[in-house]
C-alpha positions as CSV (number, residue, x, y, z in Angstrom):
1,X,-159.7,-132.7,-240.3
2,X,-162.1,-134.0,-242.8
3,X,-160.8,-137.2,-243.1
4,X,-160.3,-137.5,-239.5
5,X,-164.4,-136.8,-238.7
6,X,-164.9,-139.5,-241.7
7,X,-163.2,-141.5,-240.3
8,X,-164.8,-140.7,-236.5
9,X,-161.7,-139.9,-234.9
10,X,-162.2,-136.2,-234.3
11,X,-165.3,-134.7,-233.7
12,X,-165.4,-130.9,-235.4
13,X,-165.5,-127.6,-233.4
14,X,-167.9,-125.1,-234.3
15,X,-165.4,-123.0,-236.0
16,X,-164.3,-126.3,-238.2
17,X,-167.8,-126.8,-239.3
18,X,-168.6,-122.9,-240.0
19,X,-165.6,-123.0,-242.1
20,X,-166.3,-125.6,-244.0
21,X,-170.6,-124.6,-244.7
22,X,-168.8,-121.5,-246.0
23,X,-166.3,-123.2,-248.0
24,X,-168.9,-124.8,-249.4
25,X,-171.6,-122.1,-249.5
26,X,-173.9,-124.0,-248.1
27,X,-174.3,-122.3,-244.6
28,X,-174.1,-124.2,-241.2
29,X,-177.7,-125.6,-240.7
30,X,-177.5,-127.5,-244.3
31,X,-174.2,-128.7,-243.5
32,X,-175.6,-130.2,-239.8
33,X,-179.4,-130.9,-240.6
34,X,-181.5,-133.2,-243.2
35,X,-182.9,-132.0,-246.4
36,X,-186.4,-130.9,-245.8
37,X,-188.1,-129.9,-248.9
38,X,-191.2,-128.7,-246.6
39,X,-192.7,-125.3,-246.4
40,X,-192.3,-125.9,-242.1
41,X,-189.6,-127.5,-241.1
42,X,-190.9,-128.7,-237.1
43,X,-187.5,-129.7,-234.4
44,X,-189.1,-131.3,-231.8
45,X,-187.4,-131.0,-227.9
46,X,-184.3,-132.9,-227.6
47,X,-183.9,-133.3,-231.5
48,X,-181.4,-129.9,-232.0
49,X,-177.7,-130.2,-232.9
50,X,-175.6,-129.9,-230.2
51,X,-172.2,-128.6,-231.7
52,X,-171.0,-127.2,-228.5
53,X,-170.1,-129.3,-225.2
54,X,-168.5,-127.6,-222.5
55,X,-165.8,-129.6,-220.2
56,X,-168.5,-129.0,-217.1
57,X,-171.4,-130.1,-218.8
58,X,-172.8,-126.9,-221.1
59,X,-174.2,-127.0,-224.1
60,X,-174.7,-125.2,-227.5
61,X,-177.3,-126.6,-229.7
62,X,-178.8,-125.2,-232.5
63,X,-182.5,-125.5,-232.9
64,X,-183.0,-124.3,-236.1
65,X,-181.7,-122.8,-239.3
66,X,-182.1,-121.5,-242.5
67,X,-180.5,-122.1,-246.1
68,X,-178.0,-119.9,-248.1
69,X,-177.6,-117.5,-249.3
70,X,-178.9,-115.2,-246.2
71,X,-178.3,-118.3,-242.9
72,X,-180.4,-117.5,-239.7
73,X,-179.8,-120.1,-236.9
74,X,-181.7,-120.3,-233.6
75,X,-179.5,-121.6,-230.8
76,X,-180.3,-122.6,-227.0
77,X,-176.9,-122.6,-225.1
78,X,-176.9,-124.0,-221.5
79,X,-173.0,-122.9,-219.3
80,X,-172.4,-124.1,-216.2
81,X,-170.9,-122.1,-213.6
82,X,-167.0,-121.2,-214.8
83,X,-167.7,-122.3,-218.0
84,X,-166.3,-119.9,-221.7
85,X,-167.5,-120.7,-225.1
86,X,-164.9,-118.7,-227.1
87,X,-165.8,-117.9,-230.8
88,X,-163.5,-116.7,-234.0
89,X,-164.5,-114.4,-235.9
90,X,-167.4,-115.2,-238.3
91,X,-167.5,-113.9,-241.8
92,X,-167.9,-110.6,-242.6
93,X,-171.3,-108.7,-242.0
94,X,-172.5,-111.5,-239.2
95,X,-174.3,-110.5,-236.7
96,X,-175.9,-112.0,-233.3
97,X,-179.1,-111.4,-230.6
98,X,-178.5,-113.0,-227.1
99,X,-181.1,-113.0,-224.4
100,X,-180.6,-114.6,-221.0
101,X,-183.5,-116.7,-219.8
102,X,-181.2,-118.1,-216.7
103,X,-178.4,-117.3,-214.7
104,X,-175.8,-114.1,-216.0
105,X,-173.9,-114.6,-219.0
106,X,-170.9,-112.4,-219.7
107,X,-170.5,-111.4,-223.2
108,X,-167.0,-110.3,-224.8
109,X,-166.8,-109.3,-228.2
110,X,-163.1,-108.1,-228.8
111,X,-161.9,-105.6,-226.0
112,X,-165.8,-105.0,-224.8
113,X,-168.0,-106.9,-222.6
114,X,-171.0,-107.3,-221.0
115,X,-172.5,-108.6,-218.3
116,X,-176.4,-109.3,-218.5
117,X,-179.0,-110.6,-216.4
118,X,-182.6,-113.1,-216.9
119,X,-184.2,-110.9,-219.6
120,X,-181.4,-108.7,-220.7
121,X,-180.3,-108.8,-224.3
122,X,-177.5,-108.2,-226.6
123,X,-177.1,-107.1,-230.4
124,X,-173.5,-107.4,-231.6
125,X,-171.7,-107.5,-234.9
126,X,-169.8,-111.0,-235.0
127,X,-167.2,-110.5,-237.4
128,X,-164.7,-110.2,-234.2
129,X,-163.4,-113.0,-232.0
130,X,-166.0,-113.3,-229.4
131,X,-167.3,-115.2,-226.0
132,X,-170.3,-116.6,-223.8
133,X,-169.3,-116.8,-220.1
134,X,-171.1,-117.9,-216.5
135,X,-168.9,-115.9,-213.8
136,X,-171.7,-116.6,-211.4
137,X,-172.6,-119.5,-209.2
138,X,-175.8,-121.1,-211.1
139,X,-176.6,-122.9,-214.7
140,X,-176.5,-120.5,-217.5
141,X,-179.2,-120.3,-220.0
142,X,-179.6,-118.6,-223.1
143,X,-180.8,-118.2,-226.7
144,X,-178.6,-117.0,-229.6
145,X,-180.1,-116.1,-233.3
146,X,-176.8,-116.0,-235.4
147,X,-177.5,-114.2,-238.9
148,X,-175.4,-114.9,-241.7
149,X,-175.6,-112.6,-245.0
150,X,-174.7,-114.1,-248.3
151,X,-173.3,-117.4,-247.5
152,X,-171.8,-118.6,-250.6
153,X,-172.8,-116.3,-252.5
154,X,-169.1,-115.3,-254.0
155,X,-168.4,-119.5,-254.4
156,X,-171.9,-119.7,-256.0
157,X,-171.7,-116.6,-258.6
158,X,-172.2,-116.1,-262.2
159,X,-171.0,-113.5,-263.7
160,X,-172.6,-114.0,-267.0
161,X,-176.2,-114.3,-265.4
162,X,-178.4,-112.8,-263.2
């Protein structure tokens, strides 16, 4: 697959490229976004990731993110009506926040789900396959903060030091 995105013949899914930040320990938003040795690091509108692209037109971007070892990333997802974003499970201890700022996203995380509202939000532990889908009849909007404890931390460690 590697070779293949070199090469720009395949582009990678999500999952592809969160297994390989954590193969490298590196986390997702260092793997996807320039070095910034700043103490703010600004994205402007329109300037976010988009790592996601639904067959009708939706969207997953991510806005923002953190560096190892403990990854936060900001993401604004747009679905469109009929549209499923369906997720594998992340590494152990992950963890996500959802709210709905358009529309009514259902959210599945193994044999549960959810259906929320504009304003309703959802805390879930991401370590189990999980999905993001618009049953209704509008645009879907929402934002998702994806947390990440010790990323690369095992690849990364020491045992002789501190």
């Amino acid at each position: 697959m590697v070779v293949n995105v070199e090469q720009g013949a395949a582009n990678p899914s999500v999952g592809t490229l969160l297994r390989l930040s954590n193969a490298l320990g590196i986390g997702l938003p260092a793997l996807v976004e320039p070095a910034a040795p700043q103490l703010m690091k600004v994205v402007r509108s329109g300037q976010g990731a988009a790592l996601w692209t639904g067959s009708a037109g939706g969207r997953g971007v991510m806005v923002a993110g953190t560096a190892s070892p403990d990854v936060l990333e900001l993401w604004d997802w747009t679905l469109s009506p009929s549209e499923e974003h369906v997720s594998e499970a992340h590494t152990a201890g992950t963890k996500e926040l959802l709210q709905v700022h358009g529309g009514t996203v259902t959210v599945g995380v193994g044999d549960q789900s959810v259906t929320l509202d504009v304003g309703d939000a959802v805390a879930f532990n991401s370590d189990l396959p999980h999905s993001y889908r618009n049953q209704g009849v509008q645009p879907a909007r929402f934002t998702l903060a994806v947390f990440q404890p010790g990323v690369g931390s095992a690849a990364g460690a020491d045992p002789f030091h501190d």
